[in-house]
C-alpha positions, 0 to 999 in steps of 0.5 A: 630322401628316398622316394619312389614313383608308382607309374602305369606304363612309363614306356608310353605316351601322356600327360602323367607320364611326362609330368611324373617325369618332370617332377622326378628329373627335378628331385633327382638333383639332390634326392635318391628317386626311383620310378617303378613301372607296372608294366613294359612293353618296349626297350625305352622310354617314349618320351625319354627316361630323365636323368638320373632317375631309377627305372624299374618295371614289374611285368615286361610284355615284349615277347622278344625278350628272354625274361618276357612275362607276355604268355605268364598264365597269371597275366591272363586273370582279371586283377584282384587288388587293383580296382575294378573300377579303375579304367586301366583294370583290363591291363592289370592281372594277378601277375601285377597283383602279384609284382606290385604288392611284392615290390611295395612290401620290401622298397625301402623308401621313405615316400611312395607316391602313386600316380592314378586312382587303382596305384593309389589303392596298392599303395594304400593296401600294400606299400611298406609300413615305415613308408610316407603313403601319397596318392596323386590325382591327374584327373578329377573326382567328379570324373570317376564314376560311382565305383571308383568315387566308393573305392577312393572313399573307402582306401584313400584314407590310409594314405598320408596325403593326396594331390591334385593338381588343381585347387578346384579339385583338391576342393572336391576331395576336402568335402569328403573329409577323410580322417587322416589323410591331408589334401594338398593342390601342386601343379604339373611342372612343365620346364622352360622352352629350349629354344626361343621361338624363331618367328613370333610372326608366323601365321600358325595357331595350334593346339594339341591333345589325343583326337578325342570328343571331348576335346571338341576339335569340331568346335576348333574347326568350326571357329577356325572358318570364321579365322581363314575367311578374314584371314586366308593366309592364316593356318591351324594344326592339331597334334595328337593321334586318336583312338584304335578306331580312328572314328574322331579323326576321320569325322574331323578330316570330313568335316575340314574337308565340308567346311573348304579348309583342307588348305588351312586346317591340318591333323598333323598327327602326333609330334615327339618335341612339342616344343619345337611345334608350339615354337613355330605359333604365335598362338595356341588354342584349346576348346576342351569342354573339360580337363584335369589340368591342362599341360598343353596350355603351360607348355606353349605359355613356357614356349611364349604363346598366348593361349586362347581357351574354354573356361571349363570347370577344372583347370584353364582358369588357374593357369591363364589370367584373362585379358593377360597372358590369354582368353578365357572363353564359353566352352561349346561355343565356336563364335566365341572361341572365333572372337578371341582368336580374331581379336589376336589374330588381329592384332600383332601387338597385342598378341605379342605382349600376351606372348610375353606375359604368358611365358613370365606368369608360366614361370612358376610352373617350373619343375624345381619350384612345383618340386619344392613344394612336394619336397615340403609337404613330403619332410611334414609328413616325414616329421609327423610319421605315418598314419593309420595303416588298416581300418580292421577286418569289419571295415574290410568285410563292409566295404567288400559287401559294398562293392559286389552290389556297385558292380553288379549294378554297374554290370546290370546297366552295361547289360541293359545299355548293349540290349538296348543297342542291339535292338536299335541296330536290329530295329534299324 
């Protein structure tokens, strides 16, 4: 089987780059697979390109290169084809426009798959005819806002199929009850720990994830205080870098620094083997107020961590069974979020035996078992043959209406929300 990615940039750093790693590593064993990067901005992968997979990028964005597309005029307007709506669209132009409907419209494969909302769409519009057309969802319906919710509505249902990675998800897409087009929930894959922890005693918790709010590190250092006073020996470090401006980790080292835990508490910046991080824990620990999945969780299970997380609505709840492998807790509650890490902390035993069950139930996130479940879904499509490929030049014009009045609304509001800031700060 041929089978072909759609990735944003597989050159950088995250979770759907490392997934759609995993998955195509596992396929290439015994499949002919490609990953087509829309974009390319150094010689090699960051996280490392997996074996015997194809790699082929649209626009390269080095300006040391001899074919550099970084001062192409057509890269400096705004993209037609990839949705606005879709939080990338300042990364795309006509040039992506231009290389992706290109490529798409010759590849011979037999699956495409796209790996975000806006990649969806191009293949939906653009990917060729005989070709089986799936979507892949990494994050959550219900967090895309008005104009990408219209957009999925509207195009996803020239797409054969969709994943997502959560049920509760795949949930959400069903009630939109789009002709044509099947809905299917397949985890992330996360492959087994390389090593086996050295010290399943150490005294180190971690957690990992970008330094953003929603992530609620606040809420982690908070309950972390109540830890160190009962147990000074102990410490928490937090992997990953933060936004271009640096806002959420200077407020965390303030408030690290408020709460008198500079000897406990360490941003440690962002690490280029995990693994070897989650192995020198002996527990894990996440206080998300939400999340599409939860890929940090699967990999310190797949290391043998415990993990201790908030129960938001997508996600933890289908990876960790509480009282098992983990703790499941009340998102935005740093007492809470204390208790379950005490009663670990507290308990060597205990911890251990979650440990233990954390990297067995993790198993069934293994790359070749999530690979053969898209494997299955690819040969039923593949039997069925592809479905519906244009909805016809009414729906077309419709939906085109539709969208320029979202956007100009959308535009509106922007417009409003900057004013009104502005008078606040003039005001101040």
């Amino acid at each position: 089987m041929r089978i072909s990615f759609l990735l944003h940039n597989a050159y950088g750093i995250g979770g759907t780059i490392r997934s759609t790693f995993n998955l195509a590593a596992a396929l290439a064993e015994h499949h002919d697979v490609e990953i087509i990067s829309v974009l390319r901005h150094r010689s090699v992968p960051t996280m490392g390109a997996p074996p015997n997979v194809r790699l082929t990028p649209l626009v390269d964005l080095r300006t040391t290169t001899a074919d550099s597309d970084a001062d192409d005029s057509r890269h400096a307007r705004p993209a037609r084809d990839f949705p606005r709506a879709d939080g990338r669209h300042k990364q795309y132009s006509r040039l992506t426009d231009e290389r992706i409907g290109r490529y798409l419209s010759g590849l011979d494969a037999d699956v495409v798959v796209g790996t975000r909302p806006g990649l969806n769409v191009h293949i939906a519009r653009q990917a060729h005819h005989d070709a089986i057309r799936v979507g892949q969802e990494h994050l959550t319906f219900a967090g895309h806002g008005r104009s990408m919710r219209h957009e999925i509505r509207h195009r996803y249902r020239l797409l054969d199929a969709l994943t997502t990675v959560t049920d509760a998800d795949a949930s959400s897409y069903r009630r939109l009850a789009l002709p044509g087009l099947r809905v299917e929930a397949v985890p992330n894959s996360v492959p087994a720990a390389p090593t086996s922890r050295p010290d399943d005693t150490s005294k180190i918790i971690v957690a990992a994830g970008r330094l953003t709010p929603v992530k609620r590190y606040d809420v982690l250092i908070h309950a972390f205080a109540e830890v160190a006073a009962a147990h000074p020996d102990w410490q928490l470090r937090i992997f990953g870098s933060g936004d271009h401006t640096g806002n959420e980790r200077a407020n965390l080292s303030a408030l690290i620094h408020e709460l008198g835990l500079t000897r406990h508490v360490h941003l440690m910046g962002s690490a280029e083997r995990m693994e070897a991080e989650w192995a020198k824990g002996s527990l894990a620990v996440s206080t998300s107020d939400r999340e599409s999945f939860g890929m940090t969780l699967v990999e310190a299970m797949r290391c043998g961590l415990p993990v201790v997380s908030t129960d938001c609505p997508v996600g933890p709840r289908e990876i960790i069974t509480d009282r098992v492998d983990g703790r499941l807790v009340l998102p935005g509650d740093p007492r809470a979020v204390a208790a379950a890490l005490l009663e670990l902390v507290d308990n060597d035993a205990l911890r251990r035996q979650m440990g233990e069950a954390a990297r067995k139930n993790s198993a069934r996130f293994a790359p070749a078992r999530i690979a053969e479940r898209h494997l299955d879904l690819y040969e039923d499509l593949l039997r069925r043959g592809p479905g519906r490929r244009s909805l016809g030049p009414a729906r077309e014009a419709a939906h085109r209406a539709r969208t320029t009045v979202i956007d100009t609304a959308r535009t509106a509001r922007s417009t409003v929300r900057t004013l009104t800031k502005n008078r606040r700060v003039h005001a101040g």
